[in-house]
DRENDO-1510 file (C-alpha; in Angstrom, 1 decimal, always signed):
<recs>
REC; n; res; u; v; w
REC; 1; UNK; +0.0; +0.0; +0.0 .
REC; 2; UNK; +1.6; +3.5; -1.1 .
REC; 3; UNK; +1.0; +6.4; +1.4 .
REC; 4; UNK; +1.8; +9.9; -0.1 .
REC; 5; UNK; +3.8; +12.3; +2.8 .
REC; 6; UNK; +2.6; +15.4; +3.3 .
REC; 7; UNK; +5.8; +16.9; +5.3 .
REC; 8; UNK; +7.3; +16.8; +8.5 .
REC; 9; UNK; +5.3; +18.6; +11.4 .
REC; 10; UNK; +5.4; +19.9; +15.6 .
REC; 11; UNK; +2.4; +19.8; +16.9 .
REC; 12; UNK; +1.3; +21.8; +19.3 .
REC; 13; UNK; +3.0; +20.7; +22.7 .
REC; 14; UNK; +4.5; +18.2; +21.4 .
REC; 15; UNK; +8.0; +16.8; +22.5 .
REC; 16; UNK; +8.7; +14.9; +19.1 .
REC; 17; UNK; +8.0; +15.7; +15.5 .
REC; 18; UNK; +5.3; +13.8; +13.6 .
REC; 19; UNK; +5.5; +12.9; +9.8 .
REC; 20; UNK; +2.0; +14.0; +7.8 .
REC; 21; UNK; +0.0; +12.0; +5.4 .
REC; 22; UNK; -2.5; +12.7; +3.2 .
REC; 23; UNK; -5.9; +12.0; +4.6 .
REC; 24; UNK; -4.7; +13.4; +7.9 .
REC; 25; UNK; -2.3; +9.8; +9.8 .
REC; 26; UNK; +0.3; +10.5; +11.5 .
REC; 27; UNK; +3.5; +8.7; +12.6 .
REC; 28; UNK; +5.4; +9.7; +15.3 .
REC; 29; UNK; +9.1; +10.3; +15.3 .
REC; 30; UNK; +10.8; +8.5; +18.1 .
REC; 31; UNK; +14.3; +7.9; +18.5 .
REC; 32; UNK; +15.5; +4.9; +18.1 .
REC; 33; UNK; +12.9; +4.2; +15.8 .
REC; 34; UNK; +13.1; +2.1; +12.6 .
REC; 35; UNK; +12.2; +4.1; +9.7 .
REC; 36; UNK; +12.3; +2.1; +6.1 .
REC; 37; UNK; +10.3; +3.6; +2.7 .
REC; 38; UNK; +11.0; +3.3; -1.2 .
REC; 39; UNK; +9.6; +5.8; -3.9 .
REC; 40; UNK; +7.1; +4.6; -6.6 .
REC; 41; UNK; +6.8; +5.8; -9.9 .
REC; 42; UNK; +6.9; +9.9; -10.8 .
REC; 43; UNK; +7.2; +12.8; -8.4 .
REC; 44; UNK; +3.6; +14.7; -8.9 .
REC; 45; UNK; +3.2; +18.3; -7.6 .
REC; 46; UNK; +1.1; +19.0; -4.4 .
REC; 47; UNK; -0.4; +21.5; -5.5 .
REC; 48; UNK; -1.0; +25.4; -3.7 .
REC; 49; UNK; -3.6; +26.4; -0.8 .
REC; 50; UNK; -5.5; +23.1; -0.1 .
REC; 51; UNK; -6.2; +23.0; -4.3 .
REC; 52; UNK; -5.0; +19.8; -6.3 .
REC; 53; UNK; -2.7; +20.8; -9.1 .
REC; 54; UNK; -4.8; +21.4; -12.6 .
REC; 55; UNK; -1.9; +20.7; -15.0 .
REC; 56; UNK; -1.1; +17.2; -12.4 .
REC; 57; UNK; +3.0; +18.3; -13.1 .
REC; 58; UNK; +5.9; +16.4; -12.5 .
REC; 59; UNK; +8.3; +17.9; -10.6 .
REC; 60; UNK; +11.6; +17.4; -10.1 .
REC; 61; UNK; +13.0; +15.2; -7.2 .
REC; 62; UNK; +15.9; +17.8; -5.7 .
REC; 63; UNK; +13.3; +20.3; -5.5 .
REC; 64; UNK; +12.1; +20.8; -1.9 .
REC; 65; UNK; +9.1; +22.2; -2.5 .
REC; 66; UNK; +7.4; +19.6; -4.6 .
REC; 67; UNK; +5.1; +22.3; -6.6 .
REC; 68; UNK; +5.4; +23.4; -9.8 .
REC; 69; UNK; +6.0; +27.4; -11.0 .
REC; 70; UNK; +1.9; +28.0; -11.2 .
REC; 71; UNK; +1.4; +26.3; -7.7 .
REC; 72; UNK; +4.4; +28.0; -6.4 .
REC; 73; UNK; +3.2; +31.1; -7.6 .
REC; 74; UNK; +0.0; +31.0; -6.5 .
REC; 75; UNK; +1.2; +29.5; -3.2 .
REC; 76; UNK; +3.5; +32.5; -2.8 .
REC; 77; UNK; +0.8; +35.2; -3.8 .
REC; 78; UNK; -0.4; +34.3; -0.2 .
REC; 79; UNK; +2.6; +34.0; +1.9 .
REC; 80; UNK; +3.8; +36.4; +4.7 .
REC; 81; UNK; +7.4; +35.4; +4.2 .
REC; 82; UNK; +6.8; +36.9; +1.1 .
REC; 83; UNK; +5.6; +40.1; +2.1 .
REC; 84; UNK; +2.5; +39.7; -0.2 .
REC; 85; UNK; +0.4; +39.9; +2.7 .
REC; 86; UNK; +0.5; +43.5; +4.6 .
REC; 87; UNK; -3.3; +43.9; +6.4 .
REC; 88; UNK; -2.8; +40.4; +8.3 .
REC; 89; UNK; -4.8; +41.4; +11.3 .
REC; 90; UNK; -2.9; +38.6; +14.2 .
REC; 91; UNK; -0.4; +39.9; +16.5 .
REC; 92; UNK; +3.2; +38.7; +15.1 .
REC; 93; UNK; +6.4; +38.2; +17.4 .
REC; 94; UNK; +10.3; +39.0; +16.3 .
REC; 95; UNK; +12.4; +36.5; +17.0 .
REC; 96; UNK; +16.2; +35.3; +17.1 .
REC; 97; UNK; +17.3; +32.0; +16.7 .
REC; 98; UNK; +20.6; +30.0; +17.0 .
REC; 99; UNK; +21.7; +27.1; +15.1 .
REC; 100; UNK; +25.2; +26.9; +15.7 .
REC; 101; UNK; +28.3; +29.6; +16.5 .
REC; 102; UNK; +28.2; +32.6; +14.8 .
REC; 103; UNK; +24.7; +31.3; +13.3 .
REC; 104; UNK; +21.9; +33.6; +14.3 .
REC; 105; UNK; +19.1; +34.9; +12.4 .
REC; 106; UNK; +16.3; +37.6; +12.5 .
REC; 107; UNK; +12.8; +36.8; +11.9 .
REC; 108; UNK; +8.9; +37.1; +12.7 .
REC; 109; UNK; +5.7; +34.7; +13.3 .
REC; 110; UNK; +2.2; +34.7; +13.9 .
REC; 111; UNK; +1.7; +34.6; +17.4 .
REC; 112; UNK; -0.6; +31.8; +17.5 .
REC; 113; UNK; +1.8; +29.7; +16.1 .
REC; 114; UNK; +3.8; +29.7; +19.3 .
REC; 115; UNK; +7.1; +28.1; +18.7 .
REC; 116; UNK; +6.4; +26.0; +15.7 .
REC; 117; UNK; +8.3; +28.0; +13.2 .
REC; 118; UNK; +11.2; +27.8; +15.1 .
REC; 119; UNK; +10.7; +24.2; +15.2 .
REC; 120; UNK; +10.1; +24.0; +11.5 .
REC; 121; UNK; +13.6; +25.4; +11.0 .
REC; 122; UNK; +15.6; +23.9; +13.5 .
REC; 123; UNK; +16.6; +26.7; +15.5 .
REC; 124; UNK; +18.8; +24.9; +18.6 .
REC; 125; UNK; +18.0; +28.3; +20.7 .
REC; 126; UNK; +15.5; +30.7; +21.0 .
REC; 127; UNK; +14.4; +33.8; +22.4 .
REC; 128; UNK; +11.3; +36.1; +21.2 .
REC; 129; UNK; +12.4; +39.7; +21.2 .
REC; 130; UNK; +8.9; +41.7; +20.8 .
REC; 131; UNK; +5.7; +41.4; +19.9 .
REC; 132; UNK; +3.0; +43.8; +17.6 .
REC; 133; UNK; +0.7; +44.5; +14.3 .
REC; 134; UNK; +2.7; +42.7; +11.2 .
REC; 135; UNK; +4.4; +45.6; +10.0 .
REC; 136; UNK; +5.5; +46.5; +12.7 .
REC; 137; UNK; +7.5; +43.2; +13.1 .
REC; 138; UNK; +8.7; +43.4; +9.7 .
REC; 139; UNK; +10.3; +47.0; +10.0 .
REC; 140; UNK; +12.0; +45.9; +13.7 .
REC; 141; UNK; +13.2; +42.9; +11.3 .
REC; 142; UNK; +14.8; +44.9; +8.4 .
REC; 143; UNK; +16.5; +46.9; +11.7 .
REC; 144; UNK; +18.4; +44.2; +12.7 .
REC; 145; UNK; +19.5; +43.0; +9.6 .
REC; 146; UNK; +20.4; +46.5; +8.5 .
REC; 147; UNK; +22.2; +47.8; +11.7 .
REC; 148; UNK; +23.5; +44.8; +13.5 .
REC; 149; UNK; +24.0; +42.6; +10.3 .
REC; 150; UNK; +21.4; +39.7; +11.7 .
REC; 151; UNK; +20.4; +37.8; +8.2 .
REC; 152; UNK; +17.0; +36.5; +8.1 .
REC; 153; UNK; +18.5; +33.1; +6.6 .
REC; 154; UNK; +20.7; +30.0; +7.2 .
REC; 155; UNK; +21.2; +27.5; +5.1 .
REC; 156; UNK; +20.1; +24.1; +5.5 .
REC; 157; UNK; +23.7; +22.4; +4.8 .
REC; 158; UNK; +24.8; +25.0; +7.5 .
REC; 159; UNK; +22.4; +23.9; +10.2 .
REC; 160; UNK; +23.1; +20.5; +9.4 .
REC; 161; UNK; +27.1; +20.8; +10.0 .
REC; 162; UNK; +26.5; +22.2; +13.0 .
REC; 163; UNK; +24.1; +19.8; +14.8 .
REC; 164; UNK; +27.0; +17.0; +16.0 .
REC; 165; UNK; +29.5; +19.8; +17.6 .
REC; 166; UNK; +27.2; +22.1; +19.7 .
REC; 167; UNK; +28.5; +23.9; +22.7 .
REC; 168; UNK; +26.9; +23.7; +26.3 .
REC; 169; UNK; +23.9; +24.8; +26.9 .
REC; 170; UNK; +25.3; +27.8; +28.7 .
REC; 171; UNK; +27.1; +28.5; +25.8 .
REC; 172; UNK; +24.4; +28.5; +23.5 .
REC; 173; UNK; +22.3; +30.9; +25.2 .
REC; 174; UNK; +24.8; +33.4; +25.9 .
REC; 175; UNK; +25.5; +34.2; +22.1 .
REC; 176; UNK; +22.1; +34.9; +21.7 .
REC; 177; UNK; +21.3; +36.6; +24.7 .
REC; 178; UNK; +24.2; +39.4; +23.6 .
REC; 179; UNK; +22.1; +39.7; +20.3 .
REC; 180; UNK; +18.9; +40.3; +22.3 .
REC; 181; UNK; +20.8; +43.3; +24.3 .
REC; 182; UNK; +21.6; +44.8; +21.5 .
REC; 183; UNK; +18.7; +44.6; +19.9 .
REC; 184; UNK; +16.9; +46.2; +22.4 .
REC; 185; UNK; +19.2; +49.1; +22.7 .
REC; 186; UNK; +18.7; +50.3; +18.8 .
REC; 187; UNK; +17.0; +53.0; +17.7 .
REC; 188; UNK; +14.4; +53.3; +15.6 .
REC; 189; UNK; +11.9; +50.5; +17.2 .
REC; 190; UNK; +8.5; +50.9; +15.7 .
REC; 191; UNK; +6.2; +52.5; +18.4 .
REC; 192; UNK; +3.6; +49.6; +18.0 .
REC; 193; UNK; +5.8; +46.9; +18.7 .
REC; 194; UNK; +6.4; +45.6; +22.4 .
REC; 195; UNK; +10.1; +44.5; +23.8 .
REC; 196; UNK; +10.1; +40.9; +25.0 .
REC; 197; UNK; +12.6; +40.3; +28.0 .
REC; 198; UNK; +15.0; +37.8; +27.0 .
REC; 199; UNK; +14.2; +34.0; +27.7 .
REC; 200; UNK; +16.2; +31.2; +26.0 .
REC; 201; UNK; +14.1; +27.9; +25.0 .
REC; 202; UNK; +16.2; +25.2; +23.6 .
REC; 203; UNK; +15.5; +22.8; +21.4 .
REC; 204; UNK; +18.7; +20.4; +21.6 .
REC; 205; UNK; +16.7; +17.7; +23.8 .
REC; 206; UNK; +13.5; +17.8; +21.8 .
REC; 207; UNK; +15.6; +17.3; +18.8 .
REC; 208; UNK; +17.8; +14.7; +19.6 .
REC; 209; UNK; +21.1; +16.4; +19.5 .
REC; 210; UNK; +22.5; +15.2; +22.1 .
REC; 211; UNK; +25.3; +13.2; +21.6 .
REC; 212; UNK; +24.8; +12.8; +17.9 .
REC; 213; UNK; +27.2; +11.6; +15.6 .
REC; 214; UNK; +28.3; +13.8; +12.7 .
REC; 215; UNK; +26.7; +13.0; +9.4 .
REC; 216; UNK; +28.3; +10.9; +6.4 .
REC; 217; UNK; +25.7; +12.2; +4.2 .
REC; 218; UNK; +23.1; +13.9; +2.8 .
REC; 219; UNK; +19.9; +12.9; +0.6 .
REC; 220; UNK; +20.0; +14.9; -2.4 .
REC; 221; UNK; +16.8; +13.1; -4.1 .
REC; 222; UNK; +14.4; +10.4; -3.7 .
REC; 223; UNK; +14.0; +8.5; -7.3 .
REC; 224; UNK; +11.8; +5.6; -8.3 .
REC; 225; UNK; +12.7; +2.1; -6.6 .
REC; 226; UNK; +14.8; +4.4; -4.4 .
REC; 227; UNK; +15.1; +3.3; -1.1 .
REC; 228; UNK; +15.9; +5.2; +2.6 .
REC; 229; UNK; +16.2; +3.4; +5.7 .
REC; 230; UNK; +17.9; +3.0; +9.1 .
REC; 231; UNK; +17.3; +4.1; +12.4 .
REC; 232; UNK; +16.4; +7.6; +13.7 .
REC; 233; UNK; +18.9; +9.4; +15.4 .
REC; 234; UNK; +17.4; +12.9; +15.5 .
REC; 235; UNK; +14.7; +15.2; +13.9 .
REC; 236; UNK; +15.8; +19.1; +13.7 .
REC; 237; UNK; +13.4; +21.3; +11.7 .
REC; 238; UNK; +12.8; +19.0; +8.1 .
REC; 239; UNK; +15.4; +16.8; +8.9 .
REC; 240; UNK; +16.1; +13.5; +9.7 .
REC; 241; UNK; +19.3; +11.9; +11.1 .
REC; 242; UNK; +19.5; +8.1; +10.0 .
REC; 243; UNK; +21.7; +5.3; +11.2 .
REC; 244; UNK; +21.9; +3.4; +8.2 .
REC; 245; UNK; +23.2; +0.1; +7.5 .
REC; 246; UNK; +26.7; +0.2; +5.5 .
REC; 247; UNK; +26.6; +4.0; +4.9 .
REC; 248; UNK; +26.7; +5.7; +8.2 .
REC; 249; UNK; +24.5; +8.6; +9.0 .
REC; 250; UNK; +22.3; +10.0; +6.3 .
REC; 251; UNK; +20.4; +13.2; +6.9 .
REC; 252; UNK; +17.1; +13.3; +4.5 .
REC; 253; UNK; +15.2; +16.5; +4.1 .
REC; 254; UNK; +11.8; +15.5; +4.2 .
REC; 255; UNK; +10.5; +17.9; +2.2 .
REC; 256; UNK; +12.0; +15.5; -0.9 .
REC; 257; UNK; +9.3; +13.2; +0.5 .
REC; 258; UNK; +6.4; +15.4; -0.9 .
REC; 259; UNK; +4.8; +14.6; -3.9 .
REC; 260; UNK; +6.4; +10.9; -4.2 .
REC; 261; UNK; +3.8; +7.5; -3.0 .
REC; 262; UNK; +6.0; +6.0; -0.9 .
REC; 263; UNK; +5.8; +2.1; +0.1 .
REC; 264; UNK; +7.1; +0.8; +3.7 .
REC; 265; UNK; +10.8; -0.8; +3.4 .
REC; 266; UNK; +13.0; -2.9; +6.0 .
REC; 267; UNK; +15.4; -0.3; +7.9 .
REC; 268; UNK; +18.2; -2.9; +6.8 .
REC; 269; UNK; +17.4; -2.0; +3.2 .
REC; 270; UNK; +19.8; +1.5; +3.6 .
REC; 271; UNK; +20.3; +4.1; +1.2 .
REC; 272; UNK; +20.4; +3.1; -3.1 .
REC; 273; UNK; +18.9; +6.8; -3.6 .
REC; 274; UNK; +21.3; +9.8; -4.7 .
REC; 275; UNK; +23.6; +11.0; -1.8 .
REC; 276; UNK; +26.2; +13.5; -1.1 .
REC; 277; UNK; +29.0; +13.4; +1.0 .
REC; 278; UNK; +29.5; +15.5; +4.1 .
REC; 279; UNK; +32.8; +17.6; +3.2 .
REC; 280; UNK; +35.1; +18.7; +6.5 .
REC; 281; UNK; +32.5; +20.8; +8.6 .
REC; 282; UNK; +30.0; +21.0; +6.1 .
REC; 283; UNK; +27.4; +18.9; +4.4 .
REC; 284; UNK; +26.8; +19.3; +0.4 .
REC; 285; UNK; +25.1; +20.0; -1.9 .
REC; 286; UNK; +0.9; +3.6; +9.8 .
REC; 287; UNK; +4.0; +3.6; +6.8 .
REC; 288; UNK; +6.9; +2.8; +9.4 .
</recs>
């Protein structure tokens, strides 16, 4: 029986992530747990907005967003991140988040999201630093990034080298918590938008960091008759951490799950899909 994924997601409260299906089933992600799937046929598009995809595309299996340009478009036409949205009502919060030293970025969320997004992304560390209307958020956002230099991005491959040679916790939260101070103490704040003391949440335990052994590998696509399996390790933001058998730890991006129908595999079956190897430091470019 083939079961199409429909991403990686932290519910609410949660202390593990959960991967989606379509029709709404859920399987936990435990550590420890054996994962095993292999890709059927082509990669179809998911479409945009709850709507099925009217041309039924084929998209390409490196892509992480498994849309193609007309649902990506239309997708986009509705997306905060993309500042296509400006009247959004909700209260939004600024935050900064920490994936590794001298990795900190700048961004902003719905507040009745809670922490999800930062989940999503696999920040290690936390802390909100205000709260207001959207615009608001967005114009104490472009501050940061234009007067302390805070981007509003890390890559993935990035995030990923960085997972199996954290710092202590102490650590951690110090970097960030000297961001937060100077944040605070920069002019030009927009009037509407509320400081937030500084609190650090982390995110190392719920993710699995602890302890975990760098990677060997990377998942650069899932292909038909492609299998992935092994044991989980960790989940951080998209990504899973895989003991595998014969090739070591493999880190898959689930979001090159979309799109494919995906039948169950033994975890013994490893990895006979398209990998890179992890460079010095870096990484490169009901179902279980």
């Amino acid at each position: 029986m083939a079961w199409r994924c429909a991403g990686l997601g932290w519910p609410r409260g949660a202390r593990m992530a959960v991967l989606r299906w379509e029709g709404g089933r859920v399987s936990p992600l435990t550590a420890g747990k054996a994962l095993g799937f292999r890709a059927e046929g082509l990669r179809q598009c998911v479409g945009a907005r709850g709507n099925v995809c009217p041309l039924g595309a084929v998209v390409a299996g490196r892509a992480t967003q498994a849309r193609c340009a007309e649902c990506a478009r239309l997708d986009r036409a509705h997306s905060v991140a993309a500042d296509t949205i400006a009247d959004d009502p909700r209260t939004y919060r600024v935050y900064l988040a920490w994936f590794g030293p001298g990795m900190v970025k700048v961004g902003i969320t719905a507040e009745e999201r809670e922490s999800a997004r930062l989940l999503e992304q696999g920040a290690v560390v936390f802390s909100w630093l205000g709260r207001g209307p959207l615009m608001a958020a967005r114009r104490t956002e472009e501050l940061l990034r234009s007067a302390l230099g805070v981007p509003d991005r890390i890559p993935y491959a990035d995030k990923r080298a960085a997972r199996a040679e954290l710092p202590a916790q102490a650590e951690r939260a110090a970097e960030i918590e000297d961001l937060h101070r100077r944040a605070l103490g920069l002019a030009g704040w927009a009037e509407s938008l509320e400081p937030l003391g500084f609190e650090a949440v982390d995110h190392a335990e719920v993710f699995g960091l602890d302890g975990l052994p760098p990677a060997t590998s990377v998942v650069r696509a899932l292909v038909d008759g492609g299998a992935v399996a092994g044991t989980l390790l960790a989940a951080a933001g998209p990504d899973l951490h895989l003991l595998t058998a014969g090739d070591g730890v493999v880190v898959l991006d689930t979001r090159l799950m979309s799109g494919w129908s995906l039948i169950g595999a033994d975890a013994r079956a490893g990895v006979t899909v398209p990998t890179a190897d992890v460079g010095p430091g870096a990484v490169q470019d009901g179902l279980f």
